[in-house]
C-alpha positions in Angstrom: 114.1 126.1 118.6 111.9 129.1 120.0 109.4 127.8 122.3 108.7 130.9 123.9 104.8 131.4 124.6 102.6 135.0 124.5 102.1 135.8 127.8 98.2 135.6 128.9 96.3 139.2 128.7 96.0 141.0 131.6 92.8 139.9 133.2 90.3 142.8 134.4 86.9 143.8 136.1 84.1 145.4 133.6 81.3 146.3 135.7 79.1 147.0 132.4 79.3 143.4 131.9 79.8 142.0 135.9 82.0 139.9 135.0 86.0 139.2 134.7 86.9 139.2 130.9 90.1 139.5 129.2 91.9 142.4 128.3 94.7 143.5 126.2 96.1 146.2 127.6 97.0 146.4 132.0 95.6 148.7 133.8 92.2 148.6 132.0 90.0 148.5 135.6 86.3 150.7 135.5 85.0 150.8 139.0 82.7 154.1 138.2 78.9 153.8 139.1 77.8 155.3 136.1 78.0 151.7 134.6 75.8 150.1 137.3 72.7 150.7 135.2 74.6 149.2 132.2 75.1 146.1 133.9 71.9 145.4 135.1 70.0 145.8 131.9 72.8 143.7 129.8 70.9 140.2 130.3 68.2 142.1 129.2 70.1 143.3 125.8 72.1 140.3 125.4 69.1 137.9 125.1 67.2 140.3 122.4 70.6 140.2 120.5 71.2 136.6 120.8 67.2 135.8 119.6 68.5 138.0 116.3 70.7 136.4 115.6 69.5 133.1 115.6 66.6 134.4 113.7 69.0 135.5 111.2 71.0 132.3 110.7 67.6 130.2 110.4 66.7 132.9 107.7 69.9 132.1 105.9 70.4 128.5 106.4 67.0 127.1 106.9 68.3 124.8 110.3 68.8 126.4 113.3 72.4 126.3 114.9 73.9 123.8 116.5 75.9 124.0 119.6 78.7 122.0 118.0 79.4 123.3 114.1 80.4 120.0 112.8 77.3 118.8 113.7 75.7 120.9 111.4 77.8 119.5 108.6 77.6 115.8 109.4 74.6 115.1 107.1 77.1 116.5 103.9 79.4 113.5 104.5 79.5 111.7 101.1 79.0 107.5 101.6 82.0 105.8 102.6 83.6 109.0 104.9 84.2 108.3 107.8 84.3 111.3 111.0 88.5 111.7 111.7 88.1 112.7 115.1 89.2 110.4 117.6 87.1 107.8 119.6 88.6 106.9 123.0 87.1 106.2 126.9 90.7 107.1 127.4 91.9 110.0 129.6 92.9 113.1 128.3 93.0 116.2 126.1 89.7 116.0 124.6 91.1 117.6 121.6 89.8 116.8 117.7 93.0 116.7 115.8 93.4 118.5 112.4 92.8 115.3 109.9 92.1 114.0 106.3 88.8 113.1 105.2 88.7 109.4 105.8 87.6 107.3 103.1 86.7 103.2 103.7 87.8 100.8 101.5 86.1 97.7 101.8 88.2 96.2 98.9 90.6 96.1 101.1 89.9 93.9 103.5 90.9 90.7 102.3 94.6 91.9 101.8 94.0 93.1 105.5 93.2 89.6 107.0 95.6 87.7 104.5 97.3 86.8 107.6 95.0 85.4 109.4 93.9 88.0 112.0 91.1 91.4 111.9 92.4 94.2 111.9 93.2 98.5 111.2 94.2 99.9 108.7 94.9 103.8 107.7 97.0 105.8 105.1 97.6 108.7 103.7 99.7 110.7 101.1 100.9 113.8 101.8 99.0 116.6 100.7 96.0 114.5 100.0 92.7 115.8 101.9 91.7 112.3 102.1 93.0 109.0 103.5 92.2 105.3 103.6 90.5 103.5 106.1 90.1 99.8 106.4 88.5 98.7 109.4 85.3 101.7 109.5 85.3 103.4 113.1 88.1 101.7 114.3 90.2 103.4 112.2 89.8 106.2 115.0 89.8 104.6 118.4 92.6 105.0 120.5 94.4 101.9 121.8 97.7 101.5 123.7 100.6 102.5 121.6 102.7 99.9 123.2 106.5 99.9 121.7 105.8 102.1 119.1 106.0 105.0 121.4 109.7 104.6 121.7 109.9 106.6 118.7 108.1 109.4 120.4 110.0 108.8 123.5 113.3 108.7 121.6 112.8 112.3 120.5 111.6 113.5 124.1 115.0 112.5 125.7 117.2 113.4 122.6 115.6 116.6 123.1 115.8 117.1 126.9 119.8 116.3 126.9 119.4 113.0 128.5 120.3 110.9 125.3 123.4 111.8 123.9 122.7 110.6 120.8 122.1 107.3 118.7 125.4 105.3 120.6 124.0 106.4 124.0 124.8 103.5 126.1 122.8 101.7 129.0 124.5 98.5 130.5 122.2 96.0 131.3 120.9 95.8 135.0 121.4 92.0 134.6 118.1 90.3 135.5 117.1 87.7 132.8 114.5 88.6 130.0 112.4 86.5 128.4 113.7 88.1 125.0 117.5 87.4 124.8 118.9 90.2 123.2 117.4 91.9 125.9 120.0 90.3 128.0 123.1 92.8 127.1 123.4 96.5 127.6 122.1 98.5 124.4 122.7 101.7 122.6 119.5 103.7 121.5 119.6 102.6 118.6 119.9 98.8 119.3 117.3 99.2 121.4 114.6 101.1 119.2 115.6 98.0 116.7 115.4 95.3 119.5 112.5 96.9 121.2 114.1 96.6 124.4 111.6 97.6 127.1 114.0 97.6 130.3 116.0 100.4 128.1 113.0 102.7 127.8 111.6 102.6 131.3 115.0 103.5 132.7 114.7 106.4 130.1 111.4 107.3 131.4 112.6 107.3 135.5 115.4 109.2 134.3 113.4 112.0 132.0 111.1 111.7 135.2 107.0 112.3 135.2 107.1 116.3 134.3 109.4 116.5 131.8 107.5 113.8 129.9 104.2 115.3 130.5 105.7 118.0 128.8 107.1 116.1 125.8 103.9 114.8 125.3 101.9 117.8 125.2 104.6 119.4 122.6 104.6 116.1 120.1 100.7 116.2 120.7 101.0 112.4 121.2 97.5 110.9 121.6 95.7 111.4 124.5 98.7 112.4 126.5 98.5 110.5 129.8 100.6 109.0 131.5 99.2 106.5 134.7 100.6 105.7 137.8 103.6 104.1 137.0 105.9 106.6 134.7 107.9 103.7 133.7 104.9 101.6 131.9 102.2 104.0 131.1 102.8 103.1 127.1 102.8 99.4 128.1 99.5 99.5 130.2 96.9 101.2 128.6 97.0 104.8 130.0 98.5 106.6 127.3 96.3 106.1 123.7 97.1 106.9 120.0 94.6 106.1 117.4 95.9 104.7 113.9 94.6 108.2 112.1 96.8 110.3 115.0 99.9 107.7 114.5 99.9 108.5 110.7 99.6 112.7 111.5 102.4 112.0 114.1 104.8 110.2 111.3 104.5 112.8 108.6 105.0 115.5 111.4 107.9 113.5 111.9 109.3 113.7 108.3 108.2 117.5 107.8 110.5 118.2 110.8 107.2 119.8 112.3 107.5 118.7 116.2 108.6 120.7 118.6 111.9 119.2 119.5 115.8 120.1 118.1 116.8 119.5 114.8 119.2 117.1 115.9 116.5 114.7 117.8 114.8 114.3 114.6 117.7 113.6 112.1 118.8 110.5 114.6 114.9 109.4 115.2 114.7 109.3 111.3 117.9 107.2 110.9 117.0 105.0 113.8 113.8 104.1 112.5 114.9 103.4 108.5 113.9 99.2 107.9 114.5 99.2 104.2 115.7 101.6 101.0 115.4 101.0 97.2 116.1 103.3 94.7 114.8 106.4 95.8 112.0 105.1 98.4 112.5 104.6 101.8 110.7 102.6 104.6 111.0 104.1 108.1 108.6 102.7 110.8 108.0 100.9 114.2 106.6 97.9 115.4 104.6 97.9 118.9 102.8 94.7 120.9 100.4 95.2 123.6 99.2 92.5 126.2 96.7 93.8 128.2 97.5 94.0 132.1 93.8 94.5 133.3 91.2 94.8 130.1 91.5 95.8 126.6 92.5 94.0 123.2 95.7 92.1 122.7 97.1 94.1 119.6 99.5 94.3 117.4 101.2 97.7 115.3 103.3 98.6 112.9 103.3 102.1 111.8 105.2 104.6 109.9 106.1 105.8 106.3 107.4 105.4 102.9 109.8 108.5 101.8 109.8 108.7 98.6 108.3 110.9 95.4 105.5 110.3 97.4 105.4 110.3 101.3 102.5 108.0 102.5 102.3 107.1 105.8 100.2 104.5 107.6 99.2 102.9 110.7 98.6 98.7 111.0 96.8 97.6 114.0 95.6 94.0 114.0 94.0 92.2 116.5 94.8 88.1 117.4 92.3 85.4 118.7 94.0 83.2 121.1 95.3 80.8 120.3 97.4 82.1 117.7 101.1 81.2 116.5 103.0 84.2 117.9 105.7 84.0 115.2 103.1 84.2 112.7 101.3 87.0 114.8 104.4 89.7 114.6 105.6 89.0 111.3 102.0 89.2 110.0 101.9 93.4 111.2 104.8 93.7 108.4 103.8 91.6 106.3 100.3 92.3 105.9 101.2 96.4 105.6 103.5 96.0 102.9 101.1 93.8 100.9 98.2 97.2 101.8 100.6 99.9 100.1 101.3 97.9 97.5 97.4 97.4 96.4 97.6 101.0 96.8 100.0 101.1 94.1 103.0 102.2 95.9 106.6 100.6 95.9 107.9 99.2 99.0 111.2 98.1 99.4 
């Protein structure tokens, strides 16, 4: 895959303006005095321009501009839309992803605590310009992605060389998990279906902090920050995803439209199939986060039905202790496939 990048213009000195600005073409440098006049009478010019235009677009809009455009279009939100962007104290790119019109469903929100627990909820069809949102602002707030980031992570060492592929082998270090299939060495794949952390976080010391920083900014994975430790910043709380960037990310995922080799995404997509039927099939990942300092306990499952129709959706629900923990990680799947089915969709 190309990944070459245009190199910057050539920066240069305009003394008209007395300033740096960018240029196109090297070499472009004016040091003559004749434009030492020029530049001292620009603020003068550039505020009578800038009063014209804002006259003009008050003229032609009736409201005077904003220094934010969307703000100028908030008040046309029809009822029930919700603002995409994401809403995060997290760290990071403060960048407002491309996204669907979000629309709530209130309706919905029985099926969503049918298990018990509140919760998120978000999908979307492909091609559609709008999605569903259960759970109202929430539905854009970035949490932890816990394990559900090993599907991300998956494709970052796939692509950088250092997983062969989906029989790549790790033998266990031998210190005793609370999980027991933990307890065994693991392939990738047994390992994205296990969830086995120890597997991942000798993935990330291996791929090593700037190689991942790098993955993440190519995936465009969340907030893209990783903490302290490289070997648990998906596990506590540095890097966030919000359910509306977790469904973007997933039908990236299908359209083969991240930044990583062909051959990293066919294994990720047959690593992460759960179910088939006919001609529809369920590929997704679970995640569980227990908060090391502060934020909510929480619970994912996120991912997509291939099919006819591609929807893909993001579960996030959110336990009050106490709280049967059986109950708790079954309910993520559970209470998902029951969602996509009231949206009229067949899951397997």
């Amino acid at each position: 895959m190309d990944r070459r990048h245009q190199p910057p213009a050539d920066r240069f000195v305009d003394p008209r303006l007395g300033a740096d600005v960018r240029g196109s073409v090297p070499g472009t440098a004016v040091a003559s005095a004749e434009y030492t006049g020029a530049a001292r009478r620009w603020p003068v010019v550039r505020g009578i321009l800038l009063a014209m235009i804002a006259a003009t677009w008050a003229a032609c809009s009736g409201k005077a501009p904003t220094a934010d455009g969307d703000r100028g279009r908030s008040s046309s939100r029809a009822e029930g839309e919700l603002d995409p962007s994401p809403r995060s104290t997290a760290v990071g790119e403060d960048r407002e992803p491309v996204a669907p019109r979000l629309l709530r469903r209130p309706d919905l929100v029985p099926t969503l605590r049918s298990g018990g627990f509140d919760g998120i909820f978000v999908a979307h069809e492909a091609g559609a310009d709008t999605a569903w949102c259960v759970g109202d602002e929430r539905c854009t707030r970035r949490v932890s992605p816990a394990s559900t980031f090993k599907v991300p992570h998956a494709l970052i060492g796939l692509d950088a060389g250092v997983l062969e592929g989906p029989h790549h082998y790790v033998p266990w270090d031998g210190k005793k998990r609370a999980m027991e299939a933990w307890n065994q060495g693991h392939t990738l794949a047994s390992a994205i279906r296990e969830s086995v952390v120890w597997y991942f976080q000798h993935l990330a010391r291996t791929l090593g902090r700037e190689r991942l920083q790098r993955g993440l900014g190519r995936l465009q994975y969340g907030n893209q920050r990783i903490g302290d430790k490289v070997d648990r910043f998906w596990l506590d709380g540095s890097l966030a995803i919000s359910p509306v960037e977790q469904v973007a990310f997933w039908h990236r995922l299908h359209e083969r439209a991240l930044d990583v080799t062909p051959a990293a995404l066919d294994h990720v997509l047959a690593m992460t199939e759960l179910a088939r039927q006919s001609n529809v099939v369920l590929r997704g990942k679970t995640g569980w986060y227990r908060p090391e300092v502060d934020g909510a306990e929480h619970g994912w499952f996120a991912g997509c039905l291939d099919g006819p129709k591609r929807v893909c959706f993001a579960t996030v629900l959110f336990p009050v202790k106490p709280y049967d923990v059986r109950d708790a990680l079954g309910a993520r799947v559970r209470v998902s496939k029951a969602l996509l089915g009231e949206l009229g969709y067949m899951v397997p």
